[in-house]
N, C-alpha and C positions, 0 to 999 in steps of 0.2 A: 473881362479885359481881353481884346486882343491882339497887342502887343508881343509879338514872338519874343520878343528882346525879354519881356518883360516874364513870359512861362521858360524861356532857357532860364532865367535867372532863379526864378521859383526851383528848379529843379537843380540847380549847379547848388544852391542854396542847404536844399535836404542832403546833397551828398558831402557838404563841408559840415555840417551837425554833423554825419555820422562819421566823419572822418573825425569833428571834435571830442565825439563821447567814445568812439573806438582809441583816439590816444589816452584817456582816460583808462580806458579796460587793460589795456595791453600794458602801461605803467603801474597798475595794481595789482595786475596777472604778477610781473617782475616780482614787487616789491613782496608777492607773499600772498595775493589774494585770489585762492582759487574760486572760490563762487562766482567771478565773472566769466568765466568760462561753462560753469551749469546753467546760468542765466541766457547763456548765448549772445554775450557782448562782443566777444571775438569773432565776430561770424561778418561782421560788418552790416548786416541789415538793418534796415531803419524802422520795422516794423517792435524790434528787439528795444530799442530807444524810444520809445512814442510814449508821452507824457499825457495824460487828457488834456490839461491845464496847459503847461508848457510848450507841447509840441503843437495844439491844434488852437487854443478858445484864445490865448493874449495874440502870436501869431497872428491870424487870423484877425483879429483886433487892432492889433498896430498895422498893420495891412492898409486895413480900410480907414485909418485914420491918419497915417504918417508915411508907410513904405518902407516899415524897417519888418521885416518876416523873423522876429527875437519871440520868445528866446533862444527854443529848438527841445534837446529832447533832454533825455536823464539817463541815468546810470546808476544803478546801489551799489556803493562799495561796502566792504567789508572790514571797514577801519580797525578793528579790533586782529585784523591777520597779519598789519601792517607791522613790521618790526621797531622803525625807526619812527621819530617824529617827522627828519626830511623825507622821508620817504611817502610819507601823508600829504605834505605839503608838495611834493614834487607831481603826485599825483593828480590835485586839484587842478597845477599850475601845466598838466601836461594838453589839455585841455584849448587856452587860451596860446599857449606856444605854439599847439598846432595852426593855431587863427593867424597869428602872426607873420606863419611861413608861407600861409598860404597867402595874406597880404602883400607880403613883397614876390613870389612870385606873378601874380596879377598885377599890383603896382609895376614892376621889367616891365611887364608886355607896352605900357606908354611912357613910360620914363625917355626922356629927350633924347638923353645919351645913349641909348640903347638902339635908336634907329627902327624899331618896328613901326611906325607909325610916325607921319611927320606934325613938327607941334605947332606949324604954320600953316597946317590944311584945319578945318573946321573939322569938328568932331563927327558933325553930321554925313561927311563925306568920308570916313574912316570904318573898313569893312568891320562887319557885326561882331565877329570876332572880337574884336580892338576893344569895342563900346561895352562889351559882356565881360573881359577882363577888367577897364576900369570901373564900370558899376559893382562889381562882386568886389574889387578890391577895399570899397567904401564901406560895404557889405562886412567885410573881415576885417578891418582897422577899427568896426564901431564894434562887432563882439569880442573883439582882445580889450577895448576901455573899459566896455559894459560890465562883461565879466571877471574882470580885474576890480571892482567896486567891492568894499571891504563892507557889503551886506550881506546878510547869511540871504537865502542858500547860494550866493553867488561863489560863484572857482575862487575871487577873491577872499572870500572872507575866510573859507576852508584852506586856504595858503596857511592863511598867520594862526589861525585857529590852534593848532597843539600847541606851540609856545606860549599859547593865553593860561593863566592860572585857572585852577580848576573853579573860583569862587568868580573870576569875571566869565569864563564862558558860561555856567551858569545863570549870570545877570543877563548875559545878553540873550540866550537859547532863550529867556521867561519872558521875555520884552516883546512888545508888540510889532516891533522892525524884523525879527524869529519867523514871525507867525505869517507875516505879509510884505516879507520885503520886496515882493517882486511889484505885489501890486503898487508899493506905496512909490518906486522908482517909476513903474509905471504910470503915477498918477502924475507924480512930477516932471516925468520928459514933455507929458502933454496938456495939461493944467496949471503947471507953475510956469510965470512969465521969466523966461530968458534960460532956462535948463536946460530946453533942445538946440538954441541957437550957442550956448557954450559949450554943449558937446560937440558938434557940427564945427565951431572953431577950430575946437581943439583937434578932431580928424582933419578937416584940409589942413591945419597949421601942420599936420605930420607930414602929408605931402608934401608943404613946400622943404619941410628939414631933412627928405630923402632927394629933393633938386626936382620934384614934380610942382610942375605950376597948378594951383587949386583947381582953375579954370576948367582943366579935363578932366581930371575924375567926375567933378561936381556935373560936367556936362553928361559925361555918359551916365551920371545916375540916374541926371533928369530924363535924359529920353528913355532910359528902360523901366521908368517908372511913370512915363506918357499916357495917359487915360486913350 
């Protein structure tokens, strides 16, 4: 591909993973857990975060089939250091919070009210800039849903995870949604008919509840995702 629009975004991409699994580190560093610092999660490099599975082969996959560059990378905590039960769960949820912020700070950069960008010129005529913050914003509204999905190993599911009884996280750790939940959400974004068109709803429907018209974000995702 060559699309500039399209390797800024590959690359703005890797550094919000490790900006997601560095809030991750640094909220389990707090809470009590110092192995992430032997591991060199504090360090912010991406090399430290790199999943085979996760960070390169689905990636890489949903790439070339859809344009979403998910999941991204990992991080082992050391839940047993964690004192509190919130403090497990805040850890999980620190993660997907990060995704969030960084959402609405790219969602600003076109928001009407804001004036960076006028919402009567066409997207195509709106410096690269402009078009690179609302495709990355698309980008990070879809892994704060994604991740928020109360499938193991998803940030979601390790939220609610300590308050589960010992005898249902059990049932569910032996279950086959345990073993494969990535692949299996995986097969359903792009295999099960209308799964990627409701999640895609429900991202633009978020813009328009922040006062962004769908129209622009979804434009600039398209063109930075332009063959």
């Amino acid at each position: 591909m060559g699309n500039p629009l399209f390797l800024a975004l590959i690359i703005g991409w890797i550094m919000t993973v490790c900006l997601h699994e560095y809030a991750h580190a640094v909220t389990a560093y707090l809470a009590g857990d110092r192995s992430v610092r032997e591991r060199g999660y504090l360090a912010m490099n991406p090399l430290s975060y790199i999943d085979p599975i996760n960070s390169i082969i689905l990636p890489a996959v949903m790439l070339w089939m859809g344009g979403i560059p998910l999941p991204g990378g990992a991080v082992l905590i050391d839940r047993s250091a964690l004192r509190q039960k919130w403090q497990a769960s805040l850890v999980s949820a620190a993660g997907p919070l990060t995704n969030l912020v960084l959402f609405l700070l790219c969602a600003a950069v076109i928001h009407p009210r804001i004036g960076l960008v006028s919402e009567l010129e066409s997207v195509q005529d709106w410096p690269l800039w402009a078009v690179f913050a609302g495709a990355m914003s698309v980008l990070q509204i879809f892994a704060v849903l994604l991740n928020l999905l109360p499938v193991p190993p998803l940030d979601g599911f390790q939220v609610i995870e300590p308050f589960l009884s010992p005898m249902t996280r059990a049932r569910i750790m032996s279950s086959s949604i345990a073993s494969a939940g990535i692949v299996i959400i995986f097969a359903a974004f792009f295999f099960v008919p209308g799964v990627s068109k409701a999640f895609f709803t429900v991202i633009f429907a978020t813009f328009e509840l922040i006062g962004i018209p769908a129209r622009l974000p979804y434009a600039c995702y398209q063109m930075a995702f332009s063959r």
